[in-house]
Every structure is written in structure tokens, then in C-alpha cells.
MIFI-82063 format. One line per field, with one value per atom (N, C-alpha, C): residue number from 1; x, y, z; residue in one letter; atom name. Coordinates in pm, 1 decimal. Example, Ala and Ser with C-alpha at 12.3 -4.5 7.8 and 13.67 -1.06 7.14 Angstrom:
// MIFI-82063
num: c(1, 1, 1, 2, 2, 2)
x: c(1319.0, 1230.0, 1320.0, 1285.0, 1367.0, 1290.0)
y: c(-569.0, -450.0, -330.0, -225.0, -106.0, 3.0)
z: c(780.0, 780.0, 780.0, 708.0, 714.0, 787.0)
residu: c(A, A, A, S, S, S)
atome: c(N, CA, C, N, CA, C)
// end
This chain:
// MIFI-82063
num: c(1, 1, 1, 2, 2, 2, 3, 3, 3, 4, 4, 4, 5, 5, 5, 6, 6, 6, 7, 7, 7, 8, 8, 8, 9, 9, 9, 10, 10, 10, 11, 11, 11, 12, 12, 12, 13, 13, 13, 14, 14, 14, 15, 15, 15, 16, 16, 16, 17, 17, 17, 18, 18, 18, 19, 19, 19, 20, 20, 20, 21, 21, 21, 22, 22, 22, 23, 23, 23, 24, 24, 24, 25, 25, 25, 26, 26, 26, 27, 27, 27, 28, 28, 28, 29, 29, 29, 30, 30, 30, 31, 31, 31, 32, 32, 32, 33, 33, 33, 34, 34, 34, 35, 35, 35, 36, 36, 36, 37, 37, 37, 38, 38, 38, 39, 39, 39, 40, 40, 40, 41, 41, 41, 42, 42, 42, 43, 43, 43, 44, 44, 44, 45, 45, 45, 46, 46, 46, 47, 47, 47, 48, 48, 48, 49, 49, 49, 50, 50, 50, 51, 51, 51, 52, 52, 52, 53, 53, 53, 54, 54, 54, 55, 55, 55, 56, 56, 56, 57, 57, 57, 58, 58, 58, 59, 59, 59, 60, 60, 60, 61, 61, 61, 62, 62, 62, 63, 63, 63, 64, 64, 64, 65, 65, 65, 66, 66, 66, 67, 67, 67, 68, 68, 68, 69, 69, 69, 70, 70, 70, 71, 71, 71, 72, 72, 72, 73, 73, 73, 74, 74, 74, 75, 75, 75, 76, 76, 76, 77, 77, 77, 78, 78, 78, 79, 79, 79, 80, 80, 80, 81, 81, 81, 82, 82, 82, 83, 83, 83, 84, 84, 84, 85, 85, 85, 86, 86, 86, 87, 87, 87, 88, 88, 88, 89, 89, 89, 90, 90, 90, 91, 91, 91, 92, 92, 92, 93, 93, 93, 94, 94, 94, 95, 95, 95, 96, 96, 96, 97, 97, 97, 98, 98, 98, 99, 99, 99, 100, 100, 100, 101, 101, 101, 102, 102, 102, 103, 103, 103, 104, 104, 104, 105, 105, 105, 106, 106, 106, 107, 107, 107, 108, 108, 108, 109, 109, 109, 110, 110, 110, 111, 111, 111, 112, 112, 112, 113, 113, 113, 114, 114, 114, 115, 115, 115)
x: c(6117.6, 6081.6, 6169.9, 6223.3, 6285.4, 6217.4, 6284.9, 6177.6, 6066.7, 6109.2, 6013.6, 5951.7, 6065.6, 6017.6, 5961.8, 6001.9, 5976.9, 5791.8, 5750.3, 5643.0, 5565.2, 5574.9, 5522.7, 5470.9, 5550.2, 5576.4, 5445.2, 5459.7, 5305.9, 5230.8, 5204.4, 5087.9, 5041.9, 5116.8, 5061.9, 5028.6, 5071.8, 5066.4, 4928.6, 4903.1, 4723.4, 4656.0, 4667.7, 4565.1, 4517.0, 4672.9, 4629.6, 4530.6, 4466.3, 4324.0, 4249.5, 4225.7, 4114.6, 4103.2, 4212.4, 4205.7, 4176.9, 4133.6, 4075.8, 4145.4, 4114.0, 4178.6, 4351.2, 4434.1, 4544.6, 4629.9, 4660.2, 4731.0, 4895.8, 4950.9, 5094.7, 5118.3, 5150.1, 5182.3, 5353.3, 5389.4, 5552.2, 5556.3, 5620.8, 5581.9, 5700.7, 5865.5, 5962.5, 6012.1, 6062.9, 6052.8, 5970.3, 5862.9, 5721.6, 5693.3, 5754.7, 5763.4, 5886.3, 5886.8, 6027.0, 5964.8, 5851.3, 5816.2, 5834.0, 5872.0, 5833.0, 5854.3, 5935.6, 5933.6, 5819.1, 5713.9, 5596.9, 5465.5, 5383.0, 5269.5, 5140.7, 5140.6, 5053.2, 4887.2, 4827.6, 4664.6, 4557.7, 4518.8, 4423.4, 4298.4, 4214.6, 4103.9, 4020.5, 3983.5, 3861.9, 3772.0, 3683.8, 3491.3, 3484.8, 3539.0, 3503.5, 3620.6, 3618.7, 3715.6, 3818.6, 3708.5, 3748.9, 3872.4, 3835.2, 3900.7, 3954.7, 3980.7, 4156.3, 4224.0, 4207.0, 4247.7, 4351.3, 4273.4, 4312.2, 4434.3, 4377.1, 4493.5, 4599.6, 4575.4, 4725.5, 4810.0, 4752.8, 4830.1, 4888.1, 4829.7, 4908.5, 5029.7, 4988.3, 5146.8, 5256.7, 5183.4, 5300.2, 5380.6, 5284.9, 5355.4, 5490.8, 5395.3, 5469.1, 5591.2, 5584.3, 5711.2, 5817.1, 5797.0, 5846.6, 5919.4, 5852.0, 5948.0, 6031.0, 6033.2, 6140.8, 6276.6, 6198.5, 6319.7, 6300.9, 6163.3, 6138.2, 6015.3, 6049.1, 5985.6, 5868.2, 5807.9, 5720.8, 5817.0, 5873.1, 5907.9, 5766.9, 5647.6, 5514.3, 5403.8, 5343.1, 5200.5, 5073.5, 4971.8, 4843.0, 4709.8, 4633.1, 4492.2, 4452.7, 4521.7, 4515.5, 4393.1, 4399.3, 4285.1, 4166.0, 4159.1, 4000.6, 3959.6, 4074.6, 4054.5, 3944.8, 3994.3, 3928.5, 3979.1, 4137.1, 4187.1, 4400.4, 4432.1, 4549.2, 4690.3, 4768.2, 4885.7, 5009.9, 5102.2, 5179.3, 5306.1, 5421.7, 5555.9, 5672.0, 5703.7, 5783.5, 5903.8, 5980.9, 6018.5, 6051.7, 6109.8, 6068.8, 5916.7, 5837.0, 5689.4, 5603.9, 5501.3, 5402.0, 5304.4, 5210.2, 5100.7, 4946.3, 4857.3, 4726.5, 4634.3, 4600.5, 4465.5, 4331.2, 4246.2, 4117.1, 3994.2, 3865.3, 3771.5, 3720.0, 3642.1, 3600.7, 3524.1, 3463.0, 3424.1, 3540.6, 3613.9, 3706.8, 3794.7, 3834.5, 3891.9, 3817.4, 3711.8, 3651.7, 3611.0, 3629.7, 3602.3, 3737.1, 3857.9, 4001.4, 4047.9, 4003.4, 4069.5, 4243.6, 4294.0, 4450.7, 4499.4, 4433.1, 4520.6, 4496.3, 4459.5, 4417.2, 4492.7, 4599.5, 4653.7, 4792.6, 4818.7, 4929.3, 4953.8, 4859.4, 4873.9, 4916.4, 4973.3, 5006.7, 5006.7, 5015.8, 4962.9, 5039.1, 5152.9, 5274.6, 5285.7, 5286.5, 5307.4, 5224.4, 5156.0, 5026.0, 5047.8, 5033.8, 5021.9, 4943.5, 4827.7, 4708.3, 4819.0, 4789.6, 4803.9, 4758.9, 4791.5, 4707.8, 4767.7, 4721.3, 4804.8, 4774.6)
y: c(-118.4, -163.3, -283.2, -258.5, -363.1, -532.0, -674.9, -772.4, -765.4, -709.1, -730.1, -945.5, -987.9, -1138.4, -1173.1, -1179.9, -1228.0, -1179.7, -1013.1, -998.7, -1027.0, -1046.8, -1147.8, -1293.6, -1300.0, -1460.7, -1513.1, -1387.9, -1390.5, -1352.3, -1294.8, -1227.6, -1365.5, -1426.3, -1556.4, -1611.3, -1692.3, -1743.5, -1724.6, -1605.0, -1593.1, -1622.1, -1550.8, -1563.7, -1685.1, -1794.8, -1919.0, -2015.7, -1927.4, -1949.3, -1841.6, -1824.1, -1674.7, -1596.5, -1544.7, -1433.0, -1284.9, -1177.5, -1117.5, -936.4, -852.1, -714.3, -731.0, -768.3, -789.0, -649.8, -598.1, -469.0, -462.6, -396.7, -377.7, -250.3, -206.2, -63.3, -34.5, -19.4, 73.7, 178.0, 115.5, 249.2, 223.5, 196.4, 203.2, 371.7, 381.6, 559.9, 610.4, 552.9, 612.5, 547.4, 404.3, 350.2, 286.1, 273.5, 218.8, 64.9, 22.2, -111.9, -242.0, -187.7, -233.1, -153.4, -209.8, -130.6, -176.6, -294.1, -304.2, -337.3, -342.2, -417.0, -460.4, -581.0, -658.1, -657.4, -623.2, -612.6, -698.6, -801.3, -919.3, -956.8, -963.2, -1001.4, -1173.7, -1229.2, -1351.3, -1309.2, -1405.9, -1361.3, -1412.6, -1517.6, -1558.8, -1673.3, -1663.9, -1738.8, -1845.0, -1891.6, -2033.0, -2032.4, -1944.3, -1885.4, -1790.1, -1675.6, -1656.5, -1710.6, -1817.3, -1910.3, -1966.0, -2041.4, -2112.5, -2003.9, -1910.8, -1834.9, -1780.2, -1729.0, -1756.7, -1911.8, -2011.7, -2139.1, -2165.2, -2128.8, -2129.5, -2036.4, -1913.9, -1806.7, -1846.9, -1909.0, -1976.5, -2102.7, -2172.4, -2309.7, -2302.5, -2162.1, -2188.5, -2065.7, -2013.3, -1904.6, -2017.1, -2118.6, -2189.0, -2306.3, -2311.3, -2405.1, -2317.7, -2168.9, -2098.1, -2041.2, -2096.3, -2104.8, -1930.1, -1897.9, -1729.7, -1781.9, -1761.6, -1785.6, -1658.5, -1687.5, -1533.1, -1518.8, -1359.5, -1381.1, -1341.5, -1332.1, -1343.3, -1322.9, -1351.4, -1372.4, -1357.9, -1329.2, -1278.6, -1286.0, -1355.0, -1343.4, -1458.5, -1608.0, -1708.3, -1746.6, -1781.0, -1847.9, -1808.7, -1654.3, -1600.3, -1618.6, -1548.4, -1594.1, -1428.8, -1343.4, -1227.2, -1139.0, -1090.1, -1046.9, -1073.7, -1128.2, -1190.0, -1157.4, -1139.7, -1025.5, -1070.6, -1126.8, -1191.3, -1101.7, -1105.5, -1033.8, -1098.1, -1050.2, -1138.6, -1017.1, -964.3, -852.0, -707.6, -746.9, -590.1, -607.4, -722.9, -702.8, -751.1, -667.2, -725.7, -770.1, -863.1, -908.4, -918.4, -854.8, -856.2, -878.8, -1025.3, -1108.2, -1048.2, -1047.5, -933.6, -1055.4, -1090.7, -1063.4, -937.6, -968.4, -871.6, -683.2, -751.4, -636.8, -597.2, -674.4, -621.6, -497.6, -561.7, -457.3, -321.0, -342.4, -191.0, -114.7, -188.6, -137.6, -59.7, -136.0, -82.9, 9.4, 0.7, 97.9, 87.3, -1.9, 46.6, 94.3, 57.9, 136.5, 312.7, 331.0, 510.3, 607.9, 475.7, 514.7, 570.8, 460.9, 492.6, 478.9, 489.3, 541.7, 661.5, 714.4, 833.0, 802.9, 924.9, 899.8, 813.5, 786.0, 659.4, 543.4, 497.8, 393.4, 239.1, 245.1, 106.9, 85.7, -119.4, -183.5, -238.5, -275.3, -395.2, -503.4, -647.9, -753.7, -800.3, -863.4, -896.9, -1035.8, -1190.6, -1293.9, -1355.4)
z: c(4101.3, 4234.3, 4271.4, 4403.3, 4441.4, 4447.7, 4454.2, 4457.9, 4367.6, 4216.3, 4135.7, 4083.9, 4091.0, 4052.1, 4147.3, 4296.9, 4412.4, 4429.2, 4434.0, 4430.0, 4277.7, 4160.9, 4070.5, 4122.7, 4171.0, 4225.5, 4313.6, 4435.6, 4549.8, 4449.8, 4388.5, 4324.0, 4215.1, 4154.6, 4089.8, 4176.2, 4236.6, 4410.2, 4446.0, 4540.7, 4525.5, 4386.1, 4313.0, 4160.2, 4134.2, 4128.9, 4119.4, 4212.7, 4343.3, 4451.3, 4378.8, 4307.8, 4265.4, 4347.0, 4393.0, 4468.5, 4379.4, 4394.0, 4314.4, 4358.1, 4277.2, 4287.0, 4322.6, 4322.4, 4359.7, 4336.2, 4398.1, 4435.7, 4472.2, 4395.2, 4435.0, 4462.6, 4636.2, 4598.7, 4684.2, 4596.2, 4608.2, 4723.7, 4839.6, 4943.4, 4988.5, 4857.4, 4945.8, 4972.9, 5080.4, 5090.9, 5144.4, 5166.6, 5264.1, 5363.6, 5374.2, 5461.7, 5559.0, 5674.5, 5744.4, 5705.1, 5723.0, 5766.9, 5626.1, 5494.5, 5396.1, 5305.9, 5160.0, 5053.4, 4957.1, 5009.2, 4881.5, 4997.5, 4957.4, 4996.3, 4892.1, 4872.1, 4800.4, 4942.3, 4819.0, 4870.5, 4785.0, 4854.3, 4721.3, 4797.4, 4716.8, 4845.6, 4731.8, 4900.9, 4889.5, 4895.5, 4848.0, 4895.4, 5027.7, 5136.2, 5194.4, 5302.8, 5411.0, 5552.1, 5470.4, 5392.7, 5307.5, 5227.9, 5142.0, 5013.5, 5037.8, 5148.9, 5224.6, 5270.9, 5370.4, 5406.3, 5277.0, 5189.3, 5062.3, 4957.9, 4976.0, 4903.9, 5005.3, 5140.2, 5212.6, 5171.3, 5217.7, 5215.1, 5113.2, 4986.3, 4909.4, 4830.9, 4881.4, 4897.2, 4976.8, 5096.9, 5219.1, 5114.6, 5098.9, 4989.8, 4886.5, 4854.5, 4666.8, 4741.4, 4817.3, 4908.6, 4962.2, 5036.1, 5083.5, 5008.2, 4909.7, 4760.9, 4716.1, 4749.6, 4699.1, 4812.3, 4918.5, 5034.8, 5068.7, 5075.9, 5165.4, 5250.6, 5370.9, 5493.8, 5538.1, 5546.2, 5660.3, 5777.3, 5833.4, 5966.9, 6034.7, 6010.4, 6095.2, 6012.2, 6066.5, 6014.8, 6111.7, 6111.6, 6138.8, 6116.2, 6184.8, 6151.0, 6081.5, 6029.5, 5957.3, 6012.9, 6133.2, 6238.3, 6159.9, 6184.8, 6125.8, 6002.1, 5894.4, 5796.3, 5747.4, 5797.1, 5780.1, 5703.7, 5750.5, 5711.5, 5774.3, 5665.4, 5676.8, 5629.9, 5756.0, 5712.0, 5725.9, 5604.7, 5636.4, 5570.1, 5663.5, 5674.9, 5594.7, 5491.4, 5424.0, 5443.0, 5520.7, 5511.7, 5444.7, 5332.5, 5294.7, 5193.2, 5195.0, 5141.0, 5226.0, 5265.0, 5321.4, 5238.6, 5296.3, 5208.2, 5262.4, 5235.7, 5297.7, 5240.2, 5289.5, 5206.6, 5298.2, 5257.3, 5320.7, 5266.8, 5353.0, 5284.7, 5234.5, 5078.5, 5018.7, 5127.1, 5224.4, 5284.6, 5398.5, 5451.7, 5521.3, 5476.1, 5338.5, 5215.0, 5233.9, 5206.0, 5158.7, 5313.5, 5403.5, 5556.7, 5614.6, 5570.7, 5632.2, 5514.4, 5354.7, 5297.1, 5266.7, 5294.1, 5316.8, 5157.2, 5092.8, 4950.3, 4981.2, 5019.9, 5032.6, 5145.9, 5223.1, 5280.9, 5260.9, 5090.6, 5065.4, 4940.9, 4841.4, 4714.7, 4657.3, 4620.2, 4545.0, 4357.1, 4314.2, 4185.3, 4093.6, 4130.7, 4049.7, 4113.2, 4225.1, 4303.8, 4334.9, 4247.7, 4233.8, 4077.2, 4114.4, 3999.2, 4032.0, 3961.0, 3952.4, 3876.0, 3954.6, 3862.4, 3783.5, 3717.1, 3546.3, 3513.4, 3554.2, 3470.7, 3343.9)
residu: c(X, X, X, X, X, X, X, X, X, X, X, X, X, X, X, X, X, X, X, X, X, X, X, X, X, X, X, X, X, X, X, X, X, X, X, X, X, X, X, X, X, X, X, X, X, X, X, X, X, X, X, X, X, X, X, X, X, X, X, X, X, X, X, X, X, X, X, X, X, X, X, X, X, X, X, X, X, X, X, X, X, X, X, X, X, X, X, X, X, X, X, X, X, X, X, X, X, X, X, X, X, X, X, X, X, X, X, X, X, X, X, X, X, X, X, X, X, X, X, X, X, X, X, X, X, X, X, X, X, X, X, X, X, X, X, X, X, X, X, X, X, X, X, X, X, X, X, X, X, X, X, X, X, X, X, X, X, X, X, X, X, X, X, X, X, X, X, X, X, X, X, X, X, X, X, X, X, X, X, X, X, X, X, X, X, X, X, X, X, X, X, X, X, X, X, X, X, X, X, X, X, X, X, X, X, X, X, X, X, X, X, X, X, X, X, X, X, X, X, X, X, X, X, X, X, X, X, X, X, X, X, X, X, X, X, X, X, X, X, X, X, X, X, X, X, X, X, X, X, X, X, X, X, X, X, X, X, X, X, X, X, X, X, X, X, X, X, X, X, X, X, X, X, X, X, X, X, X, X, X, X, X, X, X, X, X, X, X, X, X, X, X, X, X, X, X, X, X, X, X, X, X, X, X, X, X, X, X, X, X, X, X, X, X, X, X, X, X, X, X, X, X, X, X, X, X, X, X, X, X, X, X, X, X, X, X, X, X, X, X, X, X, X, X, X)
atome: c(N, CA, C, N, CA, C, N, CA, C, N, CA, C, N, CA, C, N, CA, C, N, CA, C, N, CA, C, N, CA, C, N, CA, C, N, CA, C, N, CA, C, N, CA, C, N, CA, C, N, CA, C, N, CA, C, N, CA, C, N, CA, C, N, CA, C, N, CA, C, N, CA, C, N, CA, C, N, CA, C, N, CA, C, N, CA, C, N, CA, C, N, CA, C, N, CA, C, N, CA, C, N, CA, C, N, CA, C, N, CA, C, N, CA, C, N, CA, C, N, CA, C, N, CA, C, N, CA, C, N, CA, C, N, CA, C, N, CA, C, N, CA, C, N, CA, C, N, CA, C, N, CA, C, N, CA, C, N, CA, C, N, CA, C, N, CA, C, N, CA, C, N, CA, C, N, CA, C, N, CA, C, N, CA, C, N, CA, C, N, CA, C, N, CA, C, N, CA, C, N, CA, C, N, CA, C, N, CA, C, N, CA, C, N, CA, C, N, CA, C, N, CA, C, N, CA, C, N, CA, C, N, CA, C, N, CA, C, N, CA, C, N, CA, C, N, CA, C, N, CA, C, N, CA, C, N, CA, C, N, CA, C, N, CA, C, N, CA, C, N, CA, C, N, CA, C, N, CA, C, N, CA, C, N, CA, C, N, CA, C, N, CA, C, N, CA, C, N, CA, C, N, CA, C, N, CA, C, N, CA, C, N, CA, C, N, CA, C, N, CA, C, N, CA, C, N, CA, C, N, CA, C, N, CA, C, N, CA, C, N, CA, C, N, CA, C, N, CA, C, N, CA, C, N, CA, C, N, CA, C, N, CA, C, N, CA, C, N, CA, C, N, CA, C, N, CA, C, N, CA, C, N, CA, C, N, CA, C, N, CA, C, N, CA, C, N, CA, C, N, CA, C)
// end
């Protein structure tokens, strides 16, 4: 997978807020918009919030910018564009309401994180 350190990198990044289920799925080839998308969820506004800011932080000590971002305000569900990876912080029920791993899983293409 392309941006293997870079997505390590977000994926510590959240963990280190207890962000929880953290999802990597490989959808270069299935998608125009993105060759990865990281999926992690909070329990709560607070603690997405807290784990975006700190992906933005520890991204930005490495000199990779978001070109956009989404939904920070709410704190619901938060979608930030790092270009070829997207990243979507969810509260826990938002997750299981939108589903997006089922949109684009196939039977090789997902890594759970593990630190």
C-alpha cells in the first residue's frame, strides 16, 4: 500500500487519544478520490474532537497539511482530506449508522491497527 509510514503515523496519532476500532482500508483502484481511508471512532464530541486535533498536530510537525476538512464543529463525525488518504473520526454510533467499511471492503483490503 502506498503511504504505508505516513498512514501508521495517523493511525498512532488517533490511538495516542484512545481512539478505538481503527481501520485501514486500501481502496487504491476502487477509488478516484483516495488510495486509503482510515476509519477510528470516539465515544463522544469531546474525544473526536481530541483525537482529530491531535492527527492535525502530530501531521503538521511532519509538514502534511489537510487540503479540507469537515464536521470539526460537531464533532460527530469528522472527515479530513489528506489527499490520497482520507480519514474519518465517527462517534461510536455514527460509525455503526453510516457503515462506511461495507462500502468498500473486499476480502484483502482492510487492516485493523494494533499499537
Amino acid at each position: 500500500m502506498k503511504n504505508e509510514k505516513l498512514i501508521n503515523d495517523m493511525c498512532k496519532a488517533m490511538s495516542d487519544k484512545r481512539a478505538s476500532d481503527i481501520t485501514v482500508i486500501d481502496v487504491e483502484g476502487l477509488s478516484d478520490v483516495a488510495d486509503a481511508f482510515i476509519i477510528a471512532s470516539g465515544k463522544n464530541a469531546p474525544q473526536v474532537k481530541a483525537i482529530f486535533d491531535n492527527l492535525e498536530a502530530e501531521m503538521e510537525k511532519q509538514g502534511v497539511f489537510a487540503r479540507r476538512k469537515e464536521g470539526v464543529a460537531e464533532g460527530r463525525w469528522i472527515a479530513v482530506d489528506y489527499f490520497d488518504v482520507i480519514v474519518h473520526i465517527f462517534q461510536e454510533e455514527a460509525r455503526k449508522f453510516y457503515q462506511l467499511e461495507k462500502l468498500w471492503i473486499n476480502d484483502s483490503n482492510v487492516t485493523k491497527y494494533t499499537d
